[in-house]
Backbone as ProteinMPNN parsed JSONL, in Angstrom:
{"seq_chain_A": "XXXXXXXXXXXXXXXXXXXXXXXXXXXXXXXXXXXXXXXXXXXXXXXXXXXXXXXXXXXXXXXXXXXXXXXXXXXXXXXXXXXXXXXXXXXXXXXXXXXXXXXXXXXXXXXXXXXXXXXXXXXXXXXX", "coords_chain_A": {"N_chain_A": [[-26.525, -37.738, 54.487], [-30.143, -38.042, 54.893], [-32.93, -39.969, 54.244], [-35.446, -38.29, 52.593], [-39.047, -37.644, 52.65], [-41.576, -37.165, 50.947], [-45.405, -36.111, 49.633], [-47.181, -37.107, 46.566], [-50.152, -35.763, 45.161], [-52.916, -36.595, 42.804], [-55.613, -36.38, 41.204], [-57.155, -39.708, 41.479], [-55.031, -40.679, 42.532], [-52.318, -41.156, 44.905], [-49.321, -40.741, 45.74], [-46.136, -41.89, 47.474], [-42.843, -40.445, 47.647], [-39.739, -41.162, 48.158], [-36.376, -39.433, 49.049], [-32.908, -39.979, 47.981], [-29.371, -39.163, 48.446], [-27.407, -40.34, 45.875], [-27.357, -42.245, 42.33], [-29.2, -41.574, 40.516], [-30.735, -43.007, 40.04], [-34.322, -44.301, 39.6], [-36.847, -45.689, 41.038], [-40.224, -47.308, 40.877], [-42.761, -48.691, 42.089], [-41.066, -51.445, 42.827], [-40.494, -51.184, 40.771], [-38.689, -50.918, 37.33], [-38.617, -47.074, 36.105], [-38.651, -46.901, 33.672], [-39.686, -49.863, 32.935], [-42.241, -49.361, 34.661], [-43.415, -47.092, 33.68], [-43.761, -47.43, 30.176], [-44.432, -45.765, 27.875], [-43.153, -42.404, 26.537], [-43.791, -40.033, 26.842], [-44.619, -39.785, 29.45], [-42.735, -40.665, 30.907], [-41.108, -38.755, 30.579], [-43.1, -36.722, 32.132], [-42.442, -37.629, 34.643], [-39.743, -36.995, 35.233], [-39.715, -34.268, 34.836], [-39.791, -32.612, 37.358], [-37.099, -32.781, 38.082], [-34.813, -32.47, 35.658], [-35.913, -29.664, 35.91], [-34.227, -28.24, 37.077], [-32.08, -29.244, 37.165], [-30.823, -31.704, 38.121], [-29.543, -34.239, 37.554], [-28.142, -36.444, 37.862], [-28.179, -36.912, 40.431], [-29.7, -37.819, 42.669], [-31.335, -40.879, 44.236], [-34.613, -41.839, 44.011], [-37.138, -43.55, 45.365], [-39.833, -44.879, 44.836], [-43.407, -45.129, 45.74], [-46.695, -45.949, 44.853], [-50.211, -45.993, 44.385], [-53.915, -46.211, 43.291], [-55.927, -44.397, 40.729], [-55.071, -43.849, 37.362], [-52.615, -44.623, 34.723], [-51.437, -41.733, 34.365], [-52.46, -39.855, 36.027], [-51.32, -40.938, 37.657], [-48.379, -40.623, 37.497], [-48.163, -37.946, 37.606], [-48.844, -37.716, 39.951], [-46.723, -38.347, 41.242], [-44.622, -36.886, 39.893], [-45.489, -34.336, 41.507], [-44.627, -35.209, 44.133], [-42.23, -35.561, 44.207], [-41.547, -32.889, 43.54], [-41.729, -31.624, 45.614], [-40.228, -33.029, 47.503], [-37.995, -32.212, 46.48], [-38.08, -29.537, 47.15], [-37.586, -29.71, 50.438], [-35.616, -30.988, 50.636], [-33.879, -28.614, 49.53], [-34.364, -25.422, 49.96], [-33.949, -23.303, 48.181], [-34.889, -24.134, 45.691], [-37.493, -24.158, 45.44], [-37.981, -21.51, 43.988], [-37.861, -21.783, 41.449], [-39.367, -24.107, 40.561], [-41.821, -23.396, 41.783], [-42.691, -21.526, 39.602], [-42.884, -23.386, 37.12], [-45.138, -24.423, 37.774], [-45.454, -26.745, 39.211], [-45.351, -27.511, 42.078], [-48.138, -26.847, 42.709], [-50.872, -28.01, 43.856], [-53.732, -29.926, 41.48], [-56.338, -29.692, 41.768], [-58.518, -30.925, 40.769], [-61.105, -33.259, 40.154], [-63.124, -36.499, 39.617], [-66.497, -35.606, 38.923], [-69.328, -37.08, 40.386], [-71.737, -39.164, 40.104], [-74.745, -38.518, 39.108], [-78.272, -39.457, 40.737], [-80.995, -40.195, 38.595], [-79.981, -39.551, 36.29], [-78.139, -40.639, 33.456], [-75.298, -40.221, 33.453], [-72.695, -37.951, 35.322], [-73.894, -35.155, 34.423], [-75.333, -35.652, 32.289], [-78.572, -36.221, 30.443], [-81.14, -37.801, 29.519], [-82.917, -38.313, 26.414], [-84.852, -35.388, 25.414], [-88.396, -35.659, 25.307], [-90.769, -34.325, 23.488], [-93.929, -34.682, 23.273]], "CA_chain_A": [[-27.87, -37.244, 54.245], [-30.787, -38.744, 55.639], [-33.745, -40.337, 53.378], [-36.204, -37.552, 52.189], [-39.801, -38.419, 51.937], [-43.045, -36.392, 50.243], [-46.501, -36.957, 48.748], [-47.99, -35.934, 46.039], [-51.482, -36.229, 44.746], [-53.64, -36.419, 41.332], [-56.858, -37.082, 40.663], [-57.359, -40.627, 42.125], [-53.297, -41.097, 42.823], [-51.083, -40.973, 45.773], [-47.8, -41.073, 45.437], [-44.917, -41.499, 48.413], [-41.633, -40.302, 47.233], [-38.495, -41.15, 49.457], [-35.55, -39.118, 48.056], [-31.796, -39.779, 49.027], [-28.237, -39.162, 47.647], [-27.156, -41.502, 44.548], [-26.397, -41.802, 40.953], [-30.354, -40.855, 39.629], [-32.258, -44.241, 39.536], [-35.607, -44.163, 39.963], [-37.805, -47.018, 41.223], [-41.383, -47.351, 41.141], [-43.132, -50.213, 43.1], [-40.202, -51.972, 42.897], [-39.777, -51.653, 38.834], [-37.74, -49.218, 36.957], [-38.956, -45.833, 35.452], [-39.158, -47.665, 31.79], [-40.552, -50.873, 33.547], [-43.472, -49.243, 35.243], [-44.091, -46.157, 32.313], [-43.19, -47.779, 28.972], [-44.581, -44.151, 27.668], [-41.866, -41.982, 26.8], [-44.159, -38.486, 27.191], [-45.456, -40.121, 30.837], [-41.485, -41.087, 31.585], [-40.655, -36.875, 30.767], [-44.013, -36.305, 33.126], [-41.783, -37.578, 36.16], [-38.401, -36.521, 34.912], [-39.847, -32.489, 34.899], [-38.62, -31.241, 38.398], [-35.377, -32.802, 38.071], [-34.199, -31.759, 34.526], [-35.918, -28.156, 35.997], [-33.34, -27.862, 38.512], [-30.17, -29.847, 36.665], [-30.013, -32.578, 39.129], [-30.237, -35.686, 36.612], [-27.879, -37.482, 38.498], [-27.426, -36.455, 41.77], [-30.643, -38.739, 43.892], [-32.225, -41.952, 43.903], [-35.962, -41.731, 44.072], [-38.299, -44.35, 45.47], [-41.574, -43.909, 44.647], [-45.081, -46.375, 46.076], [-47.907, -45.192, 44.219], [-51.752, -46.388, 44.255], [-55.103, -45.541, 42.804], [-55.537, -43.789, 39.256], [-54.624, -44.378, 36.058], [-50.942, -44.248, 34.643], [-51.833, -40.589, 34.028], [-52.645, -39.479, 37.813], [-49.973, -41.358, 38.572], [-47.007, -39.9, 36.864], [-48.751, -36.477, 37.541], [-48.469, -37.287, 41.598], [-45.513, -38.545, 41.447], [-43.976, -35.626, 39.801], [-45.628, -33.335, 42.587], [-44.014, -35.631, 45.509], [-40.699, -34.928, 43.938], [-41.079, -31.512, 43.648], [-42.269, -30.987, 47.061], [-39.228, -33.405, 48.079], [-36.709, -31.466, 46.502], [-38.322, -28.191, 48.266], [-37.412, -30.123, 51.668], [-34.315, -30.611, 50.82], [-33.582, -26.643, 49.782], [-36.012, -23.726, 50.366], [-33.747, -22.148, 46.816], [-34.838, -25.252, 44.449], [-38.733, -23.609, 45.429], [-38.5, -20.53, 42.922], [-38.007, -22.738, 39.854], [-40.148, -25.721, 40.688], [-43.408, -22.947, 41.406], [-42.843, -20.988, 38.094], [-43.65, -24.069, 36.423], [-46.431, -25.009, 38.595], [-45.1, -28.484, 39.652], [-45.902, -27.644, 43.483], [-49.285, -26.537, 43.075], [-52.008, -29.36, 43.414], [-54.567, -29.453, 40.684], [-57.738, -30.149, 42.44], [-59.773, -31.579, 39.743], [-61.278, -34.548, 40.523], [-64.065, -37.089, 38.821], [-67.803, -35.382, 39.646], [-70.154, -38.287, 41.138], [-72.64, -39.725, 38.636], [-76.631, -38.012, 40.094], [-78.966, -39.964, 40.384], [-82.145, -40.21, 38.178], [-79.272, -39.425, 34.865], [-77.022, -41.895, 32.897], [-73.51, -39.648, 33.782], [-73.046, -37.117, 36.408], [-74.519, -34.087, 34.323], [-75.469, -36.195, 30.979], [-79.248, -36.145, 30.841], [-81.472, -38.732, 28.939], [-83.452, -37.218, 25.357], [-86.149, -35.064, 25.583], [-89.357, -35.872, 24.549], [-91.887, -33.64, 23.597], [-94.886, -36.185, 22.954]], "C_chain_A": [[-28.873, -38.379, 54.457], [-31.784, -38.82, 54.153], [-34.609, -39.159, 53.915], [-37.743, -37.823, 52.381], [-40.846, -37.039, 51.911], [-43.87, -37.179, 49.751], [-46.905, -36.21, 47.968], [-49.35, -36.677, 45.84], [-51.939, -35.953, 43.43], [-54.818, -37.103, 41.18], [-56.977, -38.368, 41.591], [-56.08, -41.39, 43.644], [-53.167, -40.681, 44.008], [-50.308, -41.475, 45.568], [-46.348, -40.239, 46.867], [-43.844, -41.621, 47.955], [-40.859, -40.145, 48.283], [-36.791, -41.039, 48.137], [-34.48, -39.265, 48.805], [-30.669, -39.638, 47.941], [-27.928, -40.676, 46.301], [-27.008, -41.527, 43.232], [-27.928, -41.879, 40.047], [-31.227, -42.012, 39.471], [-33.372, -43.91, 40.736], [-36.619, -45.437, 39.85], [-39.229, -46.858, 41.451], [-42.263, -48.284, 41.499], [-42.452, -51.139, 42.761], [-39.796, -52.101, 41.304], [-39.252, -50.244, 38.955], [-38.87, -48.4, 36.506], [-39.757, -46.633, 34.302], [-39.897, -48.763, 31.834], [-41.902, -50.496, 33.32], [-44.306, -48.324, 34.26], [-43.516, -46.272, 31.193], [-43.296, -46.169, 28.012], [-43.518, -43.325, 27.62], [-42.548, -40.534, 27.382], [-44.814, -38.746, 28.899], [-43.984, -40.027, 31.405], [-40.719, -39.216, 31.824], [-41.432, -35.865, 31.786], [-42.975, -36.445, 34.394], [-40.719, -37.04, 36.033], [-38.754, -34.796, 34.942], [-38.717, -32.087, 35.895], [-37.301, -31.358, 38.654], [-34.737, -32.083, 36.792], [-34.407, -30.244, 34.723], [-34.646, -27.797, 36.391], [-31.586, -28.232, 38.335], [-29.987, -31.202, 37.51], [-30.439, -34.197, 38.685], [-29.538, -36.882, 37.337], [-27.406, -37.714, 39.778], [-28.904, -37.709, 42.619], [-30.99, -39.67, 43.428], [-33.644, -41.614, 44.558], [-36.448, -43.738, 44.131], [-39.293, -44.419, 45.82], [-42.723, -45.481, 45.306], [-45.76, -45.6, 45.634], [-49.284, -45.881, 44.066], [-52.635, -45.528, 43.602], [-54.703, -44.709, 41.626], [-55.474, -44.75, 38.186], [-53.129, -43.654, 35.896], [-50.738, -42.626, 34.63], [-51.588, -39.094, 35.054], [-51.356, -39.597, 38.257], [-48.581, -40.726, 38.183], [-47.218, -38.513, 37.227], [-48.51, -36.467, 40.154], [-47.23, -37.37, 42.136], [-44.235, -37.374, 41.133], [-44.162, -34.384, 40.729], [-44.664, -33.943, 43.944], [-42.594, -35.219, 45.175], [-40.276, -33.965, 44.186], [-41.197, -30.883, 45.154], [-40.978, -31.969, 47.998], [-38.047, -32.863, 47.885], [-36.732, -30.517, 47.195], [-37.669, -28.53, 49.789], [-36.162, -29.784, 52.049], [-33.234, -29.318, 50.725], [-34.369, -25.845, 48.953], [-35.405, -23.336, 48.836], [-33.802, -23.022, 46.116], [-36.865, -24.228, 44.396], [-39.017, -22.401, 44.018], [-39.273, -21.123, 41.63], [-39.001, -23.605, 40.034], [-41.532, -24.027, 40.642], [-43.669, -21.827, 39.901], [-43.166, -22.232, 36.921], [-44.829, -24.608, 36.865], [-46.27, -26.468, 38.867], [-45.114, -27.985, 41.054], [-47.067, -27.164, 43.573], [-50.473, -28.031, 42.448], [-53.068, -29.108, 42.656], [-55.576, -30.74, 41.257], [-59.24, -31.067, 42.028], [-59.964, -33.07, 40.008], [-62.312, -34.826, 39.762], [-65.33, -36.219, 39.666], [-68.844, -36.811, 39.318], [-71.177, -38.044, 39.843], [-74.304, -39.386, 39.806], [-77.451, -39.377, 39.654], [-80.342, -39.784, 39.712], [-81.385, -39.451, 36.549], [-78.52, -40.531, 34.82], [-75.819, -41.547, 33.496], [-73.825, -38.276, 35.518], [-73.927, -35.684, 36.095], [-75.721, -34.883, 32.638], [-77.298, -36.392, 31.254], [-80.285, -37.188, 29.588], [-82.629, -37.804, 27.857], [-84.823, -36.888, 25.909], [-86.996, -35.356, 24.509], [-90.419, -35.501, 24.311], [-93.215, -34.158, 23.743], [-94.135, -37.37, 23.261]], "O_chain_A": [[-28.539, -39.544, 54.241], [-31.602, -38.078, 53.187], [-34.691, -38.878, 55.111], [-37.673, -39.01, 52.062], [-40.834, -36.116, 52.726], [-43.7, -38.356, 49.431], [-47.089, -35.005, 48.146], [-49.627, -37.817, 46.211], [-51.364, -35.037, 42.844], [-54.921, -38.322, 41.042], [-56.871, -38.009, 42.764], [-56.108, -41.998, 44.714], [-53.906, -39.752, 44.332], [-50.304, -42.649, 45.197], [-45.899, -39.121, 47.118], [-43.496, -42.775, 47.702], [-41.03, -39.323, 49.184], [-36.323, -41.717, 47.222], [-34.514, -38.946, 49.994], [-30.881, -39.91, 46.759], [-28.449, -41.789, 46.231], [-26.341, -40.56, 42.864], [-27.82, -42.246, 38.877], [-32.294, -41.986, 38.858], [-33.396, -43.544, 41.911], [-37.035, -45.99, 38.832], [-39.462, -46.124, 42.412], [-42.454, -48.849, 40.422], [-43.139, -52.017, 42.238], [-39.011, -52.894, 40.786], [-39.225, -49.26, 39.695], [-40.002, -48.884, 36.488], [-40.949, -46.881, 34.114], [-40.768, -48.902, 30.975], [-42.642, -50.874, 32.412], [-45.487, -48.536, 33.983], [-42.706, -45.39, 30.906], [-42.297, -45.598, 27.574], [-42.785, -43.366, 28.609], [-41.955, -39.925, 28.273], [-45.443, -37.837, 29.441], [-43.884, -39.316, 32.405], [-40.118, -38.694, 32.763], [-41.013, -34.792, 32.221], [-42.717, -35.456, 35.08], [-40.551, -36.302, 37.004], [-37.756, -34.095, 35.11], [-37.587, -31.617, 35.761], [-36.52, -30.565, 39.18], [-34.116, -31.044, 37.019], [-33.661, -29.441, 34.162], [-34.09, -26.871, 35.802], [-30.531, -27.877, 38.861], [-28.869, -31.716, 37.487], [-31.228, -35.006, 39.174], [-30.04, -37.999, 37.461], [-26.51, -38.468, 40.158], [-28.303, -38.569, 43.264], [-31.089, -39.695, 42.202], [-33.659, -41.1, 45.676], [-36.222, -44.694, 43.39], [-39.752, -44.111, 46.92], [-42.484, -46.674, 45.118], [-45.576, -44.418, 45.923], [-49.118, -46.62, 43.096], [-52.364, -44.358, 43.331], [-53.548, -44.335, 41.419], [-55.716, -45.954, 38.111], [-52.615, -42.703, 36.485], [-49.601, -42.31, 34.978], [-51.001, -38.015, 34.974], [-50.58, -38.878, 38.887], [-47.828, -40.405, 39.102], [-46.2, -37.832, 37.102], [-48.23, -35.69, 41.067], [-46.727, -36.779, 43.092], [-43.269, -37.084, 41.838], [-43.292, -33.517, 40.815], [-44.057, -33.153, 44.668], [-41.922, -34.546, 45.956], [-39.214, -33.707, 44.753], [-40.76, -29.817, 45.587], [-40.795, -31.621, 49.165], [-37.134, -32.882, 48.711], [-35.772, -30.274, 47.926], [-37.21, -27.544, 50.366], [-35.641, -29.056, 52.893], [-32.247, -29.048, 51.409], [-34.793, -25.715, 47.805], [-36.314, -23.007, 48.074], [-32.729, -23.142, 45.525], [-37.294, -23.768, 43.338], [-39.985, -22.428, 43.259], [-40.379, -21.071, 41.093], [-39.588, -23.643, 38.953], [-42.024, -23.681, 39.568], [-44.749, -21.525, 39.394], [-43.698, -21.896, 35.863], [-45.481, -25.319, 36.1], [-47.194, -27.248, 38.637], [-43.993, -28.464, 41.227], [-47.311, -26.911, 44.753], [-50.722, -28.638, 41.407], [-53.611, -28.041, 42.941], [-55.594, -31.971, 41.22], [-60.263, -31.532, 42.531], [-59.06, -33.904, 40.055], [-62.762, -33.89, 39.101], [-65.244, -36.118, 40.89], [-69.01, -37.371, 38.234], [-71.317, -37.155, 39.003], [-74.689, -39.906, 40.853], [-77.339, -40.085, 38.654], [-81.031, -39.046, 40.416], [-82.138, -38.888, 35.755], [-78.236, -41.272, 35.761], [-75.199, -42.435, 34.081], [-74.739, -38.001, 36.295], [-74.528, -35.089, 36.989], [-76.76, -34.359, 32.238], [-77.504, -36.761, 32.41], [-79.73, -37.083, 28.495], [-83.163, -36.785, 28.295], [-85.631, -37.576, 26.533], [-86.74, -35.374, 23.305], [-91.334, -36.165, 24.8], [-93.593, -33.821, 24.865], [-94.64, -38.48, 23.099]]}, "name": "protein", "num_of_chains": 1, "seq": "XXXXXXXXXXXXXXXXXXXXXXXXXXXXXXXXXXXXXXXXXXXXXXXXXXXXXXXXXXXXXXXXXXXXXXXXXXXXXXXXXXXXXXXXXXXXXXXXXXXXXXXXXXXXXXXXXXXXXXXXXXXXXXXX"}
């Protein structure tokens, strides 16, 4: 079996996941899992579409990830997965979109206007 690869996205994040046969480690810019997300509820964020599916120790995952916060990032990284296991077989797809781990959530920061402090935040009114 040939190396895998997907992306996912979040908010600021990209994240390239290259998936291949192996005994389940997971690297993230060259650190481990626990390394890179000391977090245990961020470390269960990437661990989703595998524990969906059963396959805890069947691939090695190596992940590059930029931009974001740890947040984004665990959140794109869990989409590149899921969209890498899809690659590898069309019948892993049911399960993975009933939890919504292949659908991208579009939300992004809105731009700060000018002539306010924030992007909608508006400075006090003053009657007199």
């Amino acid at each position: 079996m040939e190396t895998i690869n997907a992306i996912g996205r979040r908010k600021a994040s990209v994240a390239r996941v290259y998936l291949k046969k192996g005994t389940g480690a997971i690297s993230i810019n060259g650190k481990t899992l626990k390394e890179y997300f000391p977090q245990i509820h961020i470390q269960t964020k990437v661990h989703e579409p595998i524990e969906t599916l059963g396959l805890e120790n069947g691939y090695d995952l190596n992940v590059n990830v930029k931009g974001g916060g740890y947040k984004g990032q665990a959140e794109a990284i869990r989409m590149g997965i899921s969209r890498a296991l899809v690659k590898l077989d069309e019948n892993y797809k049911p399960a993975l979109k009933e939890k919504k781990l292949l659908t991208r959530d579009a939300r992004e920061v809105e731009r700060k206007k000018y002539g306010k402090p924030k992007a909608r935040k508006s400075f006090q009114f003053s009657k007199r």
